[in-house]
C-alpha positions as CSV (number, residue, x, y, z in Angstrom):
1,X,9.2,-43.1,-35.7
2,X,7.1,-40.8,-37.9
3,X,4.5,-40.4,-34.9
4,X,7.7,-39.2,-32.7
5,X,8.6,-36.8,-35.6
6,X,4.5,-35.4,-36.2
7,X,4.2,-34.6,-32.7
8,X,7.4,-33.3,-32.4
9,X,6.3,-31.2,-35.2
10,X,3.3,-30.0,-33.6
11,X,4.4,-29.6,-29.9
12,X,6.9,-26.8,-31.9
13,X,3.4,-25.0,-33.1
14,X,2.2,-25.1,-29.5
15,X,5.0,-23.8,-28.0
16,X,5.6,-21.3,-30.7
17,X,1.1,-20.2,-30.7
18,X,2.1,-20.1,-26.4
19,X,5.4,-17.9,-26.6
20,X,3.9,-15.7,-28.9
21,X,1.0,-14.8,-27.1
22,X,2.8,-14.4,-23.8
23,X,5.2,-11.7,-25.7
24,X,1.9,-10.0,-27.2
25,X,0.6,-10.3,-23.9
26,X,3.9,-8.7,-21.8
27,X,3.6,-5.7,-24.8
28,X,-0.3,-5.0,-23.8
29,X,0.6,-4.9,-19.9
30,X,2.7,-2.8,-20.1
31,X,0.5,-0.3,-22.8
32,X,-2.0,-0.5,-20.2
33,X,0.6,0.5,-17.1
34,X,2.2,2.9,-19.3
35,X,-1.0,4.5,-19.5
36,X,-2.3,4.3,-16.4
37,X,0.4,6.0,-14.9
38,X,0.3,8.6,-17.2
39,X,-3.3,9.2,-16.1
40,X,-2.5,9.0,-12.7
41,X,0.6,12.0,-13.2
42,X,-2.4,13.9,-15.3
43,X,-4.4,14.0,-12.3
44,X,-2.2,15.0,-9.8
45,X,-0.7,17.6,-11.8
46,X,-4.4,18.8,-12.3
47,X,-5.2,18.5,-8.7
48,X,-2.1,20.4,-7.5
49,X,-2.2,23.1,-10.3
50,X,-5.3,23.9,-9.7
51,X,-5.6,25.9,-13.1
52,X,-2.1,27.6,-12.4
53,X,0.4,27.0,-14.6
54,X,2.9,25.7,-12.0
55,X,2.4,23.8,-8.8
56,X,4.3,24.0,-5.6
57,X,4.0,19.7,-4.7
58,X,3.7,19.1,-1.3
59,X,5.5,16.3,-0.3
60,X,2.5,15.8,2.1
61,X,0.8,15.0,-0.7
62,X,2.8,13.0,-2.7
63,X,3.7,11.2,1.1
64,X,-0.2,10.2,1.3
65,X,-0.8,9.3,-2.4
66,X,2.1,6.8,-1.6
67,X,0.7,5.6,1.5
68,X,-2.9,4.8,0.4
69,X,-1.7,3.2,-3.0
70,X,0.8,0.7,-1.5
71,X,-1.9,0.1,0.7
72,X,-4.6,-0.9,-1.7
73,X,-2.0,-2.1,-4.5
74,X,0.9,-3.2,-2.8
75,X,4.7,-2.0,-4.0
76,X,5.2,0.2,-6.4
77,X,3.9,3.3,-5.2
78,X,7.0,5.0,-3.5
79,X,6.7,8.7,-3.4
80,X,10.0,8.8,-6.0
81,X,7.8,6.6,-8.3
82,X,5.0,8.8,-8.1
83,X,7.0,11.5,-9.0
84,X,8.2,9.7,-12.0
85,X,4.9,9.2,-13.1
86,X,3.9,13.0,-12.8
87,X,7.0,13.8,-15.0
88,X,6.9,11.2,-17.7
């Protein structure tokens, strides 16, 4: 009974070491894609600007950027989420 109850005991740890790593895991994910995106809004706004202080988007643009990123990356890349990127 006291071999039930030690690795009882330490298949708690286990679990505890393994759910706590996923959630520090989940946290850096989605640092990284917070970032990306934000990179991704930085450059378009730079590339559309082109050093003025406000750009007139082309949907044409934001239409292709959305076609060649779900392309290579899958879902995700609507033209609203784009925008929603270059505005965060």
């Amino acid at each position: 009974m006291d071999d039930l109850k030690n690795t009882n005991s330490m298949l708690d740890e286990i679990k505890k070491v393994l759910t706590d790593a996923r959630g520090r895991t989940a946290v850096q994910v989605n640092m990284e894609l917070l970032t990306a995106y934000w990179n991704i809004g930085r450059i378009i706004i730079e590339h559309e600007q082109e050093s003025q202080e406000r750009a007139a988007y082309g949907r044409q643009t934001l239409r292709q950027l959305s076609k060649e990123l779900t392309k290579e990356f899958g879902k995700g890349f609507s033209v609203f989420n784009i925008q929603i990127n270059v505005y965060l």
